[in-house]
N, C-alpha and C positions, 0 to 999 in steps of 0.2 A: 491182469495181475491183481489180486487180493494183496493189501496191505492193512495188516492192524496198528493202530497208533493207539498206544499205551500208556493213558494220563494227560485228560482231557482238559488239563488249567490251562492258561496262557500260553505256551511253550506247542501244547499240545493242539489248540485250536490253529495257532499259528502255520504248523506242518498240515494238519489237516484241508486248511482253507491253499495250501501253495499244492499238494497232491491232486487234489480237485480240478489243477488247472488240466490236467492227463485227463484225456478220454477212453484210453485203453486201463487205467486204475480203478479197481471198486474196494475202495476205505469202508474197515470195520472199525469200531469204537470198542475201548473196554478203561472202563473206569470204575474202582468199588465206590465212589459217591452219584446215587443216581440222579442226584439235581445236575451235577456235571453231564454225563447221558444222558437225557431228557435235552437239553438246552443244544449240546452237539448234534442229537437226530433234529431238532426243528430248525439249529444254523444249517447245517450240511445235508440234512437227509439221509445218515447214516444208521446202519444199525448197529448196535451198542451191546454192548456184553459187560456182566459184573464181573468175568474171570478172564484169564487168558488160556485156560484149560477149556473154557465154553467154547471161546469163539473158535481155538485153535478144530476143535472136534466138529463143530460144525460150518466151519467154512473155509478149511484147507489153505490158509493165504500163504503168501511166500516170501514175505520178509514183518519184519516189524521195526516200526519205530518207538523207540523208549523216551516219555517223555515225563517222568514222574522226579520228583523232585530226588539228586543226586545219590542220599545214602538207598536208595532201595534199588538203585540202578543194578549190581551188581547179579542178586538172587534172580532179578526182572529179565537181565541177556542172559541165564546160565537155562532160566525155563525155555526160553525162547530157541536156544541152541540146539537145547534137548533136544525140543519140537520137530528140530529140521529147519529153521529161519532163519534167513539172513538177518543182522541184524545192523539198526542205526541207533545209535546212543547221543542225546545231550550229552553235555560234558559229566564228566562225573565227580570232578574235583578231591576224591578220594581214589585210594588204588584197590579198594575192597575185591576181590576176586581175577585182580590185572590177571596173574600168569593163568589161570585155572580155566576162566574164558578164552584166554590168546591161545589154548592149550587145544579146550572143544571145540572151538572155530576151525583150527589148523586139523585135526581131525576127521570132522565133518564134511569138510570143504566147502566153510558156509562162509561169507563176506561178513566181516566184523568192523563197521565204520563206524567211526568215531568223530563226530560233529567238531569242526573249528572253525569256526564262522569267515573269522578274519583272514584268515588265506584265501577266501574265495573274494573277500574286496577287490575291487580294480586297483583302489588307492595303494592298497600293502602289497599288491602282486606288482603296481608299478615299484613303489620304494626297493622292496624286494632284488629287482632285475636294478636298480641304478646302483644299490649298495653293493652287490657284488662283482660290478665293474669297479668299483672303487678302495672297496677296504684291503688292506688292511686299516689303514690308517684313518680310523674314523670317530667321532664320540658324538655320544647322542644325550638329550637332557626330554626325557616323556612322562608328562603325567596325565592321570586317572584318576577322576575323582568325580562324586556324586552327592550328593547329604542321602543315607539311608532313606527316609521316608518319600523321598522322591522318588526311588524306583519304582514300587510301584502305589502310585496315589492311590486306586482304589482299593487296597489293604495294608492291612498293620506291618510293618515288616518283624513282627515277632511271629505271625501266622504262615510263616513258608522258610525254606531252607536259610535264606540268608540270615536269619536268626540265630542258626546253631555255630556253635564254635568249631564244629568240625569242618560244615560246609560254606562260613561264614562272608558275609560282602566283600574285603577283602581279597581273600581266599579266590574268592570266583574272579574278581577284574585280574589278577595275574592269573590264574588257568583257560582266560580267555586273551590275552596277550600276550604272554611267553611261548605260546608255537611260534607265534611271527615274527618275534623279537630274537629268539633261537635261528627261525628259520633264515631272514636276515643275515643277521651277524656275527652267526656260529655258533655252538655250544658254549657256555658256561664253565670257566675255568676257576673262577673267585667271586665269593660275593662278602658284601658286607652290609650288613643291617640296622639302621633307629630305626626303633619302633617306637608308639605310643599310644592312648586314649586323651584324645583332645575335645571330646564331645560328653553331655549328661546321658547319652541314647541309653539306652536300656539293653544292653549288648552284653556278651562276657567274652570278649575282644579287644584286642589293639585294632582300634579307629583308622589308623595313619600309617604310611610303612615309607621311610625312604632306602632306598638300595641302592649300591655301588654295584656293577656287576663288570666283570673283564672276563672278553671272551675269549676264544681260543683262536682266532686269526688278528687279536691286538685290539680289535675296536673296544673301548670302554663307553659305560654308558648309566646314566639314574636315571631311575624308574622307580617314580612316585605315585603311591598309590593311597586313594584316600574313600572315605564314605562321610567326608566331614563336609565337601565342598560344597555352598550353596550354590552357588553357579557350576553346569556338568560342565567338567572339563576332560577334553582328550587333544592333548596338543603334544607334539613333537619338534627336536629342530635336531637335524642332523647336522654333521658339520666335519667337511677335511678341506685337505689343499686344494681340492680338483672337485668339491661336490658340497653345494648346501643344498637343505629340504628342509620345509617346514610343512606342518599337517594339521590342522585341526578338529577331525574326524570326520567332516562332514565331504559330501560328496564333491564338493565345487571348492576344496579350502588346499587343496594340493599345492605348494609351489615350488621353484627352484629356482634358484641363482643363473643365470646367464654369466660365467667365470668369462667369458672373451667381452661382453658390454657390462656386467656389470649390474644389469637389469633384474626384478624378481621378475619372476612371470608365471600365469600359473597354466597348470597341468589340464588341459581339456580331455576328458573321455567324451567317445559320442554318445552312445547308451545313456538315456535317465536313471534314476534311480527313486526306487519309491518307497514315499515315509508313510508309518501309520501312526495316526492321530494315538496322544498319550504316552512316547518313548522321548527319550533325548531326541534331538535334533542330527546327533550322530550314530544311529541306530537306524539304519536300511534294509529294507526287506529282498535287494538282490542277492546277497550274497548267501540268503538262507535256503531260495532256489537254486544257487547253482552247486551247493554240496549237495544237495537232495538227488539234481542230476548225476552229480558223480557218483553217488553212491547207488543210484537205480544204473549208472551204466558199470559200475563194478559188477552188481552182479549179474547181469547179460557177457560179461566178460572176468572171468577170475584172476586172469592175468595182469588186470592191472590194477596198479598199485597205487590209494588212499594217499594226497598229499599229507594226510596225519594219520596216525594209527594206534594202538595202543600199546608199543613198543616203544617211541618216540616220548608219548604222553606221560607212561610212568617216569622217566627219567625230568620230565617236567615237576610231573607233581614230586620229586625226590628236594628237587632243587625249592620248589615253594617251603617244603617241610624245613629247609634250611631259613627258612626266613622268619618261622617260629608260625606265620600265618594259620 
C-alpha cells in the first residue's frame, strides 16, 4: 500500500516514522518547504513531492494522511477525496469544510478518519469502561495546562498554529480532550464559562478557561484548561458513591479506590508505553499507533466504524465555540 503523508513538521515525521514500522507500506512525502523534504528523504528514505497533484499522478497511493497545520486541513481532504483517497486527518480544531468532506467521502466510498489520540489510551479506554458502570451519579474536577513556550522548545510558539486565534493553545487542549470527556460521561447538556488572560504571552487569546459542564446522564464536571501552567499538568479525580479515580496523565499514574478496604491502589496495564525525548512526560507514542491501525483496518474494511468521526467532532467543536475559545 502507497501512503502519502502531507506536511512534513513534527506531527508529520511522527506518522511517518510509526508507518515505517509496516513492511507491506511504501510512504511518499509532499511538503511545499523543501528543507522539510530533504531532511524526511535522508530521516526516512522517502521520496518527497512539492504537490499532492505530483505525487497523486505519479504514484497512485491509496490513502493519505494530513498533517499540516489545522486551517489548511479542510481544502488538503477535499483534494485528496477528489483523488480517490482515503483519508487520515490531525485534528482540525475548526469545522471549515465538516459537512462538504462528510458529504464526498460518503459518496466516494472513501474512509474519512479523524485522529483522537486519547481514545486509543489504555488509561481513558480504562476510565471510560469504569465510568459507565457507574454514572450516572458522578463529578469529576480535570485539568490541563502547560505554559505556551514549553510545547514546543525548539520554536517560537508564534511560528505555528497555536499562535492564531482561530487554532489557538487552548483551543486545541479541549479538541484533544472533549471526545473522551463526551465519550465518557455523555453529551453536553450545560456549560458555563470564566475565562481570562493571566499571562504577558504575546497571544490574542484568553490564556485560561475554567468550565462547568453537566452532562446529559447527570455527571457534572470542571474542566480547566490553561497554557499559563509552568508545571504540565494533566490530572483528574473522579468521584461517586461506588467509584474514585484519579489520573495524572502518565502512563503508570492510573488509580482507584478499593470502596470494600479502603485502599488506593493503582491500575497496572501489561504493555509499556513509549516516550519521546522533548514532549510532556504525559505525551505517549502508543496511542498514535493504534489509531493509525484503526484507520489502516478501516479501510481494508468499510464497514467499520472510527471510534471518532467527523459527525461526533463537529458537534464537539460546536460546544468549544460555546466557550468563546
Amino acid at each position: 500500500m502507497k501512503i502519502i503523508v502531507i506536511g512534513l513538521g513534527s506531527m508529520g515525521k511522527r506518522r511517518t516514522r510509526l508507518l515505517a514500522e509496516h513492511k507491506d507500506v511504501e510512504i511518499i512525502g509532499v511538503d511545499s518547504n523543501p528543507n522539510r523534504s530533504k531532511e524526511a528523504s535522508e530521516k526516512f528514505g522517502i521520496r518527497c513531492f512539492g504537490s499532492i497533484g505530483e505525487a497523486v499522478e505519479q504514484e497512485h497511493p491509496t490513502c493519505a494522511f494530513v498533517c499540516t497545520s489545522p486551517l489548511s486541513h479542510a481544502a488538503i481532504i477535499k483534494e485528496c477525496l477528489m483523488a480517490g483517497l482515503h483519508v487520515f486527518t490531525e485534528i482540525n480544531l475548526v469545522n471549515d469544510g465538516y459537512e462538504e468532506n462528510i458529504r464526498l467521502a460518503k459518496e466516494k466510498g472513501l474512509c474519512l478518519f479523524l485522529s483522537s489520540t486519547f481514545l486509543y489510551r489504555k488509561e481513558t479506554i480504562a476510565i471510560i469502561e469504569k465510568v459507565r458502570e457507574e454514572r450516572p451519579r458522578l463529578n469529576y474536577i480535570y485539568h490541563v495546562g502547560q505554559y505556551l513556550p514549553d510545547w514546543h522548545p525548539w520554536e517560537s510558539y508564534n511560528n505555528y498554529f497555536i499562535g492564531n486565534p482561530r487554532t489557538n493553545g487552548c483551543r486545541e487542549i479541549m479538541a484533544i480532550d472533549l471526545p473522551w470527556i463526551v465519550t465518557a460521561f455523555g453529551n453536553v447538556k450545560n456549560i458555563q464559562v470564566l475565562s481570562g488572560k493571566n499571562t504577558s504571552l504575546n497571544v490574542n487569546y484568553n490564556d485560561n478557561y475554567l468550565i462547568l459542564l453537566e452532562h446529559t446522564t447527570g455527571t457534572k464536571g470542571v474542566f480547566a484548561v490553561d497554557v499559563v501552567a509552568r508545571k504540565p499538568f494533566r490530572h483528574i479525580d473522579i468521584y461517586g458513591e461506588h467509584l474514585q479515580i484519579s489520573w495524572n496523565g502518565t502512563p503508570d499514574s492510573l488509580k482507584e479506590i478499593n470502596v470494600e478496604t479502603g485502599r488506593e491502589e493503582t491500575v497496572i496495564f501489561e504493555d509499556a508505553s513509549e516516550h519521546i525525548e522533548g514532549y510532556a512526560s504525559f505525551v505517549t507514542e502508543n496511542p498514535y499507533r493504534e489509531e493509525i491501525e484503526a484507520f489502516l483496518a478501516c479501510i481494508k474494511d468499510l464497514t467499520r466504524k472510527p471510534v471518532w468521526d467527523f459527525e461526533k467532532d463537529l458537534e464537539v467543536l460546536r460546544l468549544i465555540d460555546q466557550t468563546g475559545a
